[in-house]
C-alpha positions as CSV (number, residue, x, y, z in Angstrom):
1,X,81.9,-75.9,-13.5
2,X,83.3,-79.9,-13.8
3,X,83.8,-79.6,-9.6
4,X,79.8,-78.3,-9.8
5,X,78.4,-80.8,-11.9
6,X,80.3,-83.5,-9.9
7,X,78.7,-82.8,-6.6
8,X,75.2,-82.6,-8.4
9,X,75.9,-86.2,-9.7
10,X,77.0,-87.3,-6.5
11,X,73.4,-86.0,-5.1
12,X,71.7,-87.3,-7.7
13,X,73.3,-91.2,-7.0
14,X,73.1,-90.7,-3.7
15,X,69.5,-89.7,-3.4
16,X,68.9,-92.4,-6.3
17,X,70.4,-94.9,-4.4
18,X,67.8,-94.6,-1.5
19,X,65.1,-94.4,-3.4
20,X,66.0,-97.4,-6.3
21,X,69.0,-99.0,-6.0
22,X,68.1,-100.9,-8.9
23,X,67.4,-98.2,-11.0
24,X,70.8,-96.4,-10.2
25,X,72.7,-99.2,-12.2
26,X,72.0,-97.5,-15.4
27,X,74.1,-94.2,-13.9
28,X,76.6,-96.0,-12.4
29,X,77.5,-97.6,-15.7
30,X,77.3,-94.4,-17.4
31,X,79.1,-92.4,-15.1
32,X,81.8,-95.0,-14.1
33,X,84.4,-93.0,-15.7
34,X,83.6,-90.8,-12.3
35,X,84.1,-90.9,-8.7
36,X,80.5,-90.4,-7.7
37,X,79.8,-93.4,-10.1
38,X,82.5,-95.8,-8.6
39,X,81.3,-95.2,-5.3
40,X,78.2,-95.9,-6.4
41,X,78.6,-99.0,-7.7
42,X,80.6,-100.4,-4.5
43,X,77.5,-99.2,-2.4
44,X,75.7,-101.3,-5.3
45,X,78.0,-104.2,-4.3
46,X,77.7,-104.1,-0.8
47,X,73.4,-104.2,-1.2
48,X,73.8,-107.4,-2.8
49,X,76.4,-108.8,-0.2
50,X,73.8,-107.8,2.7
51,X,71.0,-109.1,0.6
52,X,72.8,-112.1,-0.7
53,X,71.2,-115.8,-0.3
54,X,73.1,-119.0,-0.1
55,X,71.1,-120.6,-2.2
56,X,72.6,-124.1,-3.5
57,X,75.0,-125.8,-0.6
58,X,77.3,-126.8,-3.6
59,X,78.3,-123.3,-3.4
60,X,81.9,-121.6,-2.4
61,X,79.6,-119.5,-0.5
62,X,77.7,-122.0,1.7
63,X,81.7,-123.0,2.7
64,X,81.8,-119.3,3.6
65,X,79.0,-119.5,5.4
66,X,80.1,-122.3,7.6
67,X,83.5,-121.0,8.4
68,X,82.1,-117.6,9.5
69,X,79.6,-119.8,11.9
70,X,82.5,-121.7,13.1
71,X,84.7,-118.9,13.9
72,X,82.7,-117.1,16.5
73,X,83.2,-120.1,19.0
74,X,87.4,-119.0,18.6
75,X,88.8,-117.5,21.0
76,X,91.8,-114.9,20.6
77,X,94.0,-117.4,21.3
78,X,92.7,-120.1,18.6
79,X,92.5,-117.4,16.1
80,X,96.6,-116.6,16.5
81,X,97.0,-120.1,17.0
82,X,95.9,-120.9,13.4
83,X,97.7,-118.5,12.0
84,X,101.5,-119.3,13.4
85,X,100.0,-122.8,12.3
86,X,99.5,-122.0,8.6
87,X,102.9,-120.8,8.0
88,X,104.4,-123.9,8.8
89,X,106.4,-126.0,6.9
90,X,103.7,-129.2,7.5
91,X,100.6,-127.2,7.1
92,X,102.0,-124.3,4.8
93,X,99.0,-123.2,3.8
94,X,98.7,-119.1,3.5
95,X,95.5,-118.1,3.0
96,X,95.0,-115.7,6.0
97,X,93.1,-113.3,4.5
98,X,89.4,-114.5,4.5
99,X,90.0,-116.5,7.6
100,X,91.2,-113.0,9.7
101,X,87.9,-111.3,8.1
102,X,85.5,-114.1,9.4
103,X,87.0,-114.1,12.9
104,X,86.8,-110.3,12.9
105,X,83.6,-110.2,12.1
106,X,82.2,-112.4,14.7
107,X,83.5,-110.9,17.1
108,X,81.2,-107.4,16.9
109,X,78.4,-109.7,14.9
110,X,77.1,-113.2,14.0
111,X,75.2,-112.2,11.1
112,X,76.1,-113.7,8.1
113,X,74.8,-110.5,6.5
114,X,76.9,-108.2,7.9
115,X,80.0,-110.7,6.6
116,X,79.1,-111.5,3.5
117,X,78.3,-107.2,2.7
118,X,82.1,-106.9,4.1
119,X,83.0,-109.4,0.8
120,X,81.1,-107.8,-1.5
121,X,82.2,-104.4,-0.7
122,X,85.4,-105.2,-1.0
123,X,84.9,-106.7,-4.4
124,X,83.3,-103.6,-5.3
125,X,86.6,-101.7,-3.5
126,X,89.4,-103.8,-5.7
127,X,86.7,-103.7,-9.1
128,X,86.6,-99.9,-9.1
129,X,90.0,-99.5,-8.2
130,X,91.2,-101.5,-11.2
131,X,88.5,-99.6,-13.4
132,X,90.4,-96.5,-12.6
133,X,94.0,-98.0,-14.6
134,X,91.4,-98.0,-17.8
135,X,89.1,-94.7,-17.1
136,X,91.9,-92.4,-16.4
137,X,93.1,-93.1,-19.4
138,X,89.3,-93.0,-21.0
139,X,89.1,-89.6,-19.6
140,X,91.7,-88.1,-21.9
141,X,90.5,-89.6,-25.1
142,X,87.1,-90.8,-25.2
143,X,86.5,-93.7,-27.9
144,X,84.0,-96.4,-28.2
145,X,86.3,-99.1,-28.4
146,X,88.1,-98.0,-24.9
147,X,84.4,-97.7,-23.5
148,X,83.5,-101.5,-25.2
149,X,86.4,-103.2,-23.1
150,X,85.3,-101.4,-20.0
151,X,81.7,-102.1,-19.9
152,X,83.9,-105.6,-20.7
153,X,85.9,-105.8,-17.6
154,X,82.3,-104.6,-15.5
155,X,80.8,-107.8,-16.9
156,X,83.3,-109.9,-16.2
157,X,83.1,-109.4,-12.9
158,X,79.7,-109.5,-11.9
159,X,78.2,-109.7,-8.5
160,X,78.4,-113.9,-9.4
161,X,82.1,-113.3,-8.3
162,X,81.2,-113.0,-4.5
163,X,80.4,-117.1,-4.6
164,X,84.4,-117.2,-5.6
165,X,85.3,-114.3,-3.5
166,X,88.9,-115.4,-2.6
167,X,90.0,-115.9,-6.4
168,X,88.6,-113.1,-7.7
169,X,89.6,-110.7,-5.1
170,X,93.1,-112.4,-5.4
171,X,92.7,-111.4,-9.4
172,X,92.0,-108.2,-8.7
173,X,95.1,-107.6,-6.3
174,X,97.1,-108.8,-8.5
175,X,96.4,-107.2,-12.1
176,X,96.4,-104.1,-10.2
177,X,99.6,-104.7,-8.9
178,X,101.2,-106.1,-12.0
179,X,100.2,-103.1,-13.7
180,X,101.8,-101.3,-11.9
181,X,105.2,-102.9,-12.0
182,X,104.4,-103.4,-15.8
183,X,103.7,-100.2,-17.3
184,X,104.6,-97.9,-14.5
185,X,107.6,-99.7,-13.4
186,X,107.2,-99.6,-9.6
187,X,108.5,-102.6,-8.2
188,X,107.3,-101.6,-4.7
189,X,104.0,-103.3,-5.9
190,X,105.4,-107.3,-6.6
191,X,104.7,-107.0,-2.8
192,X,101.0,-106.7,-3.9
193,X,102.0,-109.4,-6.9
194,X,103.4,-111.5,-3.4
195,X,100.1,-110.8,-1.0
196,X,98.2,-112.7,-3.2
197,X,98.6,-116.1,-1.9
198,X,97.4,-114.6,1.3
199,X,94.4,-114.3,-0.3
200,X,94.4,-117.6,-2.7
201,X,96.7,-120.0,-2.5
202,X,96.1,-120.8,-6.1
203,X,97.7,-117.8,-7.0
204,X,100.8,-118.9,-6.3
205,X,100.4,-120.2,-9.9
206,X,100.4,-116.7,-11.1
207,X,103.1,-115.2,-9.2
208,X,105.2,-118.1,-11.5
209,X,103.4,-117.0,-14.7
210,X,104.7,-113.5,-13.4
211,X,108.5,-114.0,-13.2
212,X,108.3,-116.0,-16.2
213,X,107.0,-112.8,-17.8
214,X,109.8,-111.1,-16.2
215,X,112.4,-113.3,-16.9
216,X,111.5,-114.0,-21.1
217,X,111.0,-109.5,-21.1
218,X,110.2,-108.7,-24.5
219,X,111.3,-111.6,-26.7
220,X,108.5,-112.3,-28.9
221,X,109.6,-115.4,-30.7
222,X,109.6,-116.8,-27.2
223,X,106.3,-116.5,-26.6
224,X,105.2,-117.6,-30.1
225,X,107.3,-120.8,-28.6
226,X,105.8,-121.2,-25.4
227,X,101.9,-121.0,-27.0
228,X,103.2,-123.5,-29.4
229,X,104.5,-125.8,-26.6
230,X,101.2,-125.1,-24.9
231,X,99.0,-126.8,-27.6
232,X,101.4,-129.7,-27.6
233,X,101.5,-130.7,-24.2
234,X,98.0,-130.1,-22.8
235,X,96.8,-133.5,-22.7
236,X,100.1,-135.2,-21.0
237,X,99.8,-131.9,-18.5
238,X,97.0,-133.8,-16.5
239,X,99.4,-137.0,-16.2
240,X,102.3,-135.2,-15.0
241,X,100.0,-133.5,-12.2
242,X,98.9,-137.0,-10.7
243,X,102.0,-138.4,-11.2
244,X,103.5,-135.5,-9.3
245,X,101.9,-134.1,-6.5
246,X,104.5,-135.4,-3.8
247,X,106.6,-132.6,-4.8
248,X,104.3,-130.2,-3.2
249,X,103.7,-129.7,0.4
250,X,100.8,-128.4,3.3
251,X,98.0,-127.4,1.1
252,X,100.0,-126.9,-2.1
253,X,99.9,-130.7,-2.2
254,X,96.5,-131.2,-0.8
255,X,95.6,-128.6,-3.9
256,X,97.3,-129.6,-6.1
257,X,96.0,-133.8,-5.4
258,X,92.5,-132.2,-5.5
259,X,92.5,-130.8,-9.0
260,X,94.5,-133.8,-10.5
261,X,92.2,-136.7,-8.9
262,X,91.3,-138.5,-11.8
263,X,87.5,-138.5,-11.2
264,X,87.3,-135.2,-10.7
265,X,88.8,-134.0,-13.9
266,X,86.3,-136.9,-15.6
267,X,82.7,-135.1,-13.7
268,X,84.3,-132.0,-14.4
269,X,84.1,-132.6,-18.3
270,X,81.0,-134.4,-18.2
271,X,79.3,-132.0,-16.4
272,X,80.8,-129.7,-19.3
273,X,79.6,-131.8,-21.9
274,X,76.2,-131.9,-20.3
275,X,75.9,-127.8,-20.2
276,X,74.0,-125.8,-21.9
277,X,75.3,-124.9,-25.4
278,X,76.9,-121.6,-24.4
279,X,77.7,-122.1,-21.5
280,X,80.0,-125.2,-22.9
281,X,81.7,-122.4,-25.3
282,X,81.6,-118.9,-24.2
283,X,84.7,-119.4,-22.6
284,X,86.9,-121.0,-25.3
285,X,85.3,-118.1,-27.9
286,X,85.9,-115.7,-25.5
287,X,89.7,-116.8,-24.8
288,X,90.5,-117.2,-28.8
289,X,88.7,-113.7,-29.5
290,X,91.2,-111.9,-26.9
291,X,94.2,-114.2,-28.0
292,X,93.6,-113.5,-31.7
293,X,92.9,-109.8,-31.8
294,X,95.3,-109.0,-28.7
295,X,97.9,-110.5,-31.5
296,X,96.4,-108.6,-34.2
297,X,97.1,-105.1,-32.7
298,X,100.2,-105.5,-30.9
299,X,102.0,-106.6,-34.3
300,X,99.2,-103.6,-35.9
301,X,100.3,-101.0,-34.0
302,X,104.3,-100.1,-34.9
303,X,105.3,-98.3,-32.0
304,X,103.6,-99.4,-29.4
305,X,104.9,-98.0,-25.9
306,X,106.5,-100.3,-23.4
307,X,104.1,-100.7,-20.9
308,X,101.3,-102.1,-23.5
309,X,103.6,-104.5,-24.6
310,X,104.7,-105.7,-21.3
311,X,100.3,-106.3,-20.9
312,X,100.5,-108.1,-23.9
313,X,103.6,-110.3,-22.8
314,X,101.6,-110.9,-19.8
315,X,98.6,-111.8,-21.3
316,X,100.1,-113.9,-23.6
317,X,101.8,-115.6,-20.3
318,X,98.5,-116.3,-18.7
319,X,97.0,-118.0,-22.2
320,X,99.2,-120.4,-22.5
321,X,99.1,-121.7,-19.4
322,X,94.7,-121.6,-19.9
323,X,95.5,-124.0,-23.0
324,X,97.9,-126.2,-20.9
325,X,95.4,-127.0,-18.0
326,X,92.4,-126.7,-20.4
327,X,92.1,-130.9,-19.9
328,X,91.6,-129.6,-15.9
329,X,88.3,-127.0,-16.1
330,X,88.6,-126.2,-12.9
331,X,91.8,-124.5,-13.2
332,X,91.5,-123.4,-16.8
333,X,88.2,-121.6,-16.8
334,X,88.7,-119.4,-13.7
335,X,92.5,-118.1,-14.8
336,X,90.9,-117.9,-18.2
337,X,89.0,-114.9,-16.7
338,X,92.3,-113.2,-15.0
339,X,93.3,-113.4,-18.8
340,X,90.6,-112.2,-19.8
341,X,90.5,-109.6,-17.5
342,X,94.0,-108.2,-18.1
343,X,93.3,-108.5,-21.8
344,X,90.3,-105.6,-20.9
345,X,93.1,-104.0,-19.1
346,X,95.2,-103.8,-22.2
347,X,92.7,-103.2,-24.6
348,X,91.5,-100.3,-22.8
349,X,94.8,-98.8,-22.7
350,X,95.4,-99.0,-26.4
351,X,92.5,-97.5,-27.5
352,X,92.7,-94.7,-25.2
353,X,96.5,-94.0,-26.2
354,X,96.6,-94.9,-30.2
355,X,93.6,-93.5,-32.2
356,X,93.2,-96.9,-35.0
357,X,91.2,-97.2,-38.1
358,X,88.8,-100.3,-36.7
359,X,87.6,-102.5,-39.6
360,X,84.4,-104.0,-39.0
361,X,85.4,-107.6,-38.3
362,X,87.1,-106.5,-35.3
363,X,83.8,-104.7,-34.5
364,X,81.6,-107.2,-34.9
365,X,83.7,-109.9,-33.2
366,X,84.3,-107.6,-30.3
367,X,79.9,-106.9,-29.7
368,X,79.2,-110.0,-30.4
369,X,81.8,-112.1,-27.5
370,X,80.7,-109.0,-25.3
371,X,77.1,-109.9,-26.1
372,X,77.4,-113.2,-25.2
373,X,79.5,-112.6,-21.7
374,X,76.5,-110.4,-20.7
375,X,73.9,-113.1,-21.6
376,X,75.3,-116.3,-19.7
377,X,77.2,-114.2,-17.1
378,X,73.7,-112.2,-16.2
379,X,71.7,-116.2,-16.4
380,X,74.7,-117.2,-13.8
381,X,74.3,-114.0,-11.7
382,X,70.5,-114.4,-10.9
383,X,70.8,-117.9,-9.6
384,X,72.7,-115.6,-6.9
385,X,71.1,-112.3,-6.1
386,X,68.3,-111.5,-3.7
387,X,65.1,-111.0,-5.3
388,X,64.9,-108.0,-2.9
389,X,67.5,-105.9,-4.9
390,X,64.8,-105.5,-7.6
391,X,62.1,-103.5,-4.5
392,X,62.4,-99.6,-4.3
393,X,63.4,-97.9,-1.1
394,X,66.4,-99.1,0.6
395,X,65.1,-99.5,4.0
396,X,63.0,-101.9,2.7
397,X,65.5,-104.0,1.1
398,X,67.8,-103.6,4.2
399,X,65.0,-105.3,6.3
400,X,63.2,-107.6,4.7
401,X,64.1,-111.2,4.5
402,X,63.3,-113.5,1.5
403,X,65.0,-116.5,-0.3
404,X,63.8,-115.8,-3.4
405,X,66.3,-115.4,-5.6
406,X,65.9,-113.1,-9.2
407,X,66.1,-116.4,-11.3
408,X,63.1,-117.0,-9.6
409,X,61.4,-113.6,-10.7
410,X,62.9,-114.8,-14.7
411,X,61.3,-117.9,-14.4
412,X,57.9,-117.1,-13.4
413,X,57.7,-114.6,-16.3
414,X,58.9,-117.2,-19.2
């Protein structure tokens, strides 16, 4: 009967997806707990990707963009060139990934369609296949609270991700993979927890954040002291980042000189200060709402299994260090939503394993941070996505080309 009413969901999202795309979303979100509804929602990603405009040249994706263009006048031999090249000592600079798909690419196509659908779709892949760690466990026990912190992670990353591809791909990688070595012990995956600065070479920042989770283990009062030491020294952390940058090398050090140029870091915070209200706060609330009530139930919950605690060692891991570069936004905001993200991961967990009285501070908090994530995370998304998604039949959408974007469609309707 489940097998049945499977393959009639599948039909139904399927034929629903043809049809309305747009209208599909609702399902996908309700069924996500499900294959059919996991697929769907990569298809869902890969639409937008095909769809997707450039939009402002300010972008990560308008750098995407260009590189694609620039790669299909490679040959074979520039292309293996390069990458001998970035593995050396002078250059040293990883990130192979993205620059393998572009060249890839344009060798069957030069439509910058086609490539950026290939990002998005697998954004979509590496989304759903985290979202299975916290649905299998959903599955067995069913509470609103696991559900909350799901519909949480979905949020987070929203199709705005695609203009930071590389990172959030990177993220996703790797809190699958630490999961894995975390709660389920298979050290076959630090590979994965290694890969990632193929992907990002920022990441190389987690993979320390990683063994200093692995080395510290499970002694609390250590963490308590590194959090403390976090506060203290995140206003000299900037200094000791200019005044340090030789130490690095290839494009660790050209990295590394980028995000601690002093005029950057100053029309980063003005640029800040001059946002709009929430989007100035949203992410410090959200950081000290999953810092203060990841606390709260680890020390609430007396026999909390291993691999929970290891996510909240980790967690608490990649906080500290978002409170140490929080003087460098650049840095600080896009690891606060790894955090963030793993924080979901934990969360989810918990509630699907413990059944806990909930009191209604933790409640509210919880809607209310949520609530807020989908209001400026949905405003960002629409200065993105493709007018077109919102048009029913998918031939039409495939085919059509238009630069209006939905923020477009908001605006004329304010």
């Amino acid at each position: 009967m489940r097998v049945s009413s499977e393959r009639t969901l599948s039909k139904f999202l399927y034929l629903l997806f043809f049809l309305w795309p747009i209208a599909g979303i609702y399902y996908a979100f309700k069924y996500i707990h499900t294959f059919s509804g996991k697929l769907f929602y990569v298809f869902f990603f890969a639409l937008i990707g095909f769809t997707y405009t450039i939009g402002n040249t300010a972008y990560d994706t308008y750098a995407y963009y260009t590189w694609f263009q620039e790669q299909s006048l490679l040959s074979y031999g520039d292309y293996w060139a390069e990458i001998f090249k970035r593995f050396s000592i002078k250059s040293l600079k990883p990130e192979i990934f993205q620059y393998s798909l572009e060249f890839w690419i344009s060798r069957v196509t030069d439509n910058a369609s086609v490539y950026f659908c290939t990002l998005s779709t697998l954004l979509g892949i590496g989304i759903v296949k985290n979202l299975n760690i916290i649905t299998d466990l959903y599955n067995k026990n069913k509470t609103f609270y696991a559900l909350i912190f799901i519909v949480f992670f979905i949020v987070l990353l929203s199709p705005l991700r695609i203009a930071s591809f590389r990172h959030y791909f990177a993220g996703l990688v790797f809190i699958y993979s630490a999961y894995q070595v975390v709660v389920n012990k298979d050290k076959r995956y630090l590979l994965g927890i290694f890969s990632t600065v193929l992907i990002h070479i920022g990441f190389a920042i987690s993979i320390v954040l990683f063994f200093m989770y692995f080395i510290i283990g499970n002694r609390f009062w250590i963490y308590v002291l590194l959090v403390i030491l976090s506060f203290i020294f995140s206003e000299s952390f900037i200094n000791l980042m200019i005044e340090n940058t030789d130490v690095f090398s290839g494009d660790f050090k050209t990295k590394a000189a980028a995000y601690s140029y002093e005029g950057f870091i100053k029309e980063t915070q003005k640029s800040q200060q001059e946002g709009l209200f929430l989007l100035r706060i949203f992410v410090e609330w959200t950081r000290y709402y999953f810092f203060i009530f990841t606390t709260f139930w680890f020390l609430k919950i007396k026999k909390l299994d291993r691999g929970s605690r290891g996510l909240f060692f980790l967690s608490t891991i990649f906080f500290s260090f978002t409170i140490l570069t929080q003087e460098i936004l650049a840095i600080s905001n896009r690891f606060s939503v790894i955090y963030f993200l793993i924080c979901c991961v934990f969360f989810g967990r918990i509630f699907s394993l413990y059944r806990q009285k909930v009191g209604f501070i933790f409640t509210s908090s919880s809607l209310i941070i949520l609530g807020l994530n989908i209001l400026v995370i949905f405003r960002q998304t629409a200065e993105f996505i493709n007018a077109s998604i919102l048009l029913p039949l998918l031939p039409i959408q495939l085919f059509i080309e238009s630069e209006l974007l939905l923020i477009d469609v908001i605006d004329f309707f304010r």
